[in-house]
C-alpha positions in Angstrom: -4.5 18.5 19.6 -5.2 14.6 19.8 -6.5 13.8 23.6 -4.9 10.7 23.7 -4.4 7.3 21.6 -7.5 4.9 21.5 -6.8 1.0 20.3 -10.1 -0.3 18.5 -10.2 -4.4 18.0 -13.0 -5.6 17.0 -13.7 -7.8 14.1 -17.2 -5.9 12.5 -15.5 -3.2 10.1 -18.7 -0.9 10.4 -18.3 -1.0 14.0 -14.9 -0.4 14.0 -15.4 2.4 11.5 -18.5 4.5 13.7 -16.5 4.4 17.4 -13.5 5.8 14.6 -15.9 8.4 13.6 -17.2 9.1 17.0 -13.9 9.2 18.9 -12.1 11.2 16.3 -14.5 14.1 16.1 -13.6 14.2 19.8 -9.7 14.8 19.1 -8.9 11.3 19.9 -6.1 9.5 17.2 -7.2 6.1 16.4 -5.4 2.9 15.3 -7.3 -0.3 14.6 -7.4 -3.9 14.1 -9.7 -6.7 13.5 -9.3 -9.7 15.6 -7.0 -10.4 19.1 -4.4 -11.1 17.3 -3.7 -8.1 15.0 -5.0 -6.2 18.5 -1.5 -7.8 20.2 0.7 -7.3 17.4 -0.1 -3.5 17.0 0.3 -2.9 20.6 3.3 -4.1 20.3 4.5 -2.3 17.9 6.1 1.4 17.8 5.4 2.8 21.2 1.8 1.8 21.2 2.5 -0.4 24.8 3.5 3.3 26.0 1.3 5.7 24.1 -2.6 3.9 23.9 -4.7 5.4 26.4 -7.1 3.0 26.6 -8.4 0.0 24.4 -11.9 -0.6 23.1 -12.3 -4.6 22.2 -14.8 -7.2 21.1 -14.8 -10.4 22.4 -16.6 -12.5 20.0 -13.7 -12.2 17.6 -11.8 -14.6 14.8 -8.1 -15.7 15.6 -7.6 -14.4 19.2 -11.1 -13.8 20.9 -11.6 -10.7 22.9 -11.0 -12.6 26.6 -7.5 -14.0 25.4 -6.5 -10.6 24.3 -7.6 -8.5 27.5 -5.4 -11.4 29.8 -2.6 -10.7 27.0 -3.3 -6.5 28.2 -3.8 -7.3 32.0 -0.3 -9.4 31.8 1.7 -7.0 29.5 0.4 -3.8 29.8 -1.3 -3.6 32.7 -1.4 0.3 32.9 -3.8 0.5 29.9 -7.7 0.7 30.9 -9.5 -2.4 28.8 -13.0 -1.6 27.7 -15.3 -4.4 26.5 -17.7 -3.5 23.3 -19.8 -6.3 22.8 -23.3 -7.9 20.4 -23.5 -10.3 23.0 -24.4 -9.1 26.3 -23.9 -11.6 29.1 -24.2 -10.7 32.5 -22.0 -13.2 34.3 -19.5 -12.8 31.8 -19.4 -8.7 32.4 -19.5 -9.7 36.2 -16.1 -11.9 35.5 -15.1 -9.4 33.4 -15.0 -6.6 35.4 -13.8 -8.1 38.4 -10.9 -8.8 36.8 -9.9 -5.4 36.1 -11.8 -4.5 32.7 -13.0 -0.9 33.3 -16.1 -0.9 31.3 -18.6 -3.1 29.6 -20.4 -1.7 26.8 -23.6 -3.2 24.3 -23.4 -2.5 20.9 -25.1 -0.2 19.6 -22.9 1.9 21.7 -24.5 5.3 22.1 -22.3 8.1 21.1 -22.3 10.3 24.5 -21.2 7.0 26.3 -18.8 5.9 24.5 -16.9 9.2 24.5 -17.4 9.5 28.5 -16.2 6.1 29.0 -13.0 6.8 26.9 -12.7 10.6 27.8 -12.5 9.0 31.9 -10.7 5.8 31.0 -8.1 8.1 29.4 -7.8 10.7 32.0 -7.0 8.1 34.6 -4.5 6.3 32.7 -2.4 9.6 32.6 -3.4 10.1 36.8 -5.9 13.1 35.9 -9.3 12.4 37.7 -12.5 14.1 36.6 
């Protein structure tokens, strides 16, 4: 049984493809898209604005860059937890980033155990469940 819905954006395919692999061996069904853009349009789509439980996103991306997309979440969809996965680590940015309501702030390479933590909590408070 799926734990919940997980919205990857993030513009490196092989990254996109190992949090894929990493989150689905943990149950959780995955939908994906490569830049801000594509990000906003498939959350907008089906019932994805109801159903993601939390969303993993780049910022360095092509199109619509990662910080444009997360005030797009924070303004629309303010119930779903934001994660940052980012090449680039930048402390005042994280700082900014967090303060304004992203959840987590992770470096690439992300190690495994995190990554599936972060989501498993992010998820689990979305739906009012704490651990």
């Amino acid at each position: 049984m799926a734990k919940g819905k997980v919205l990857i954006i993030d513009d490196d395919e092989d990254v996109r493809e190992i949090l894929k692999l990493h989150l689905s061996e943990q149950n959780f069904k995955i939908i994906e898209a490569e830049n801000g853009e594509d990000g906003i349009k498939l959350l907008k789509s089906e019932d994805n604005m109801v159903n993601v439980g939390v969303i993993l996103c780049d910022i360095r991306m092509p199109k619509v860059n990662g910080i444009d997309c997360i005030k797009y979440i924070h303004q629309e969809a303010p119930g779903i937890p934001v994660v940052v996965v980012t090449g680039f680590p930048d402390t005042e940015m994280a700082t900014q980033l967090l303060k304004n309501g992203v959840k987590d702030y992770l470096i690439k390479p992300v190690d495994k155990e995190k990554l599936v933590s972060v989501v498993q909590q992010q998820v689990m408070s979305k739906k009012g469940v704490e651990l």
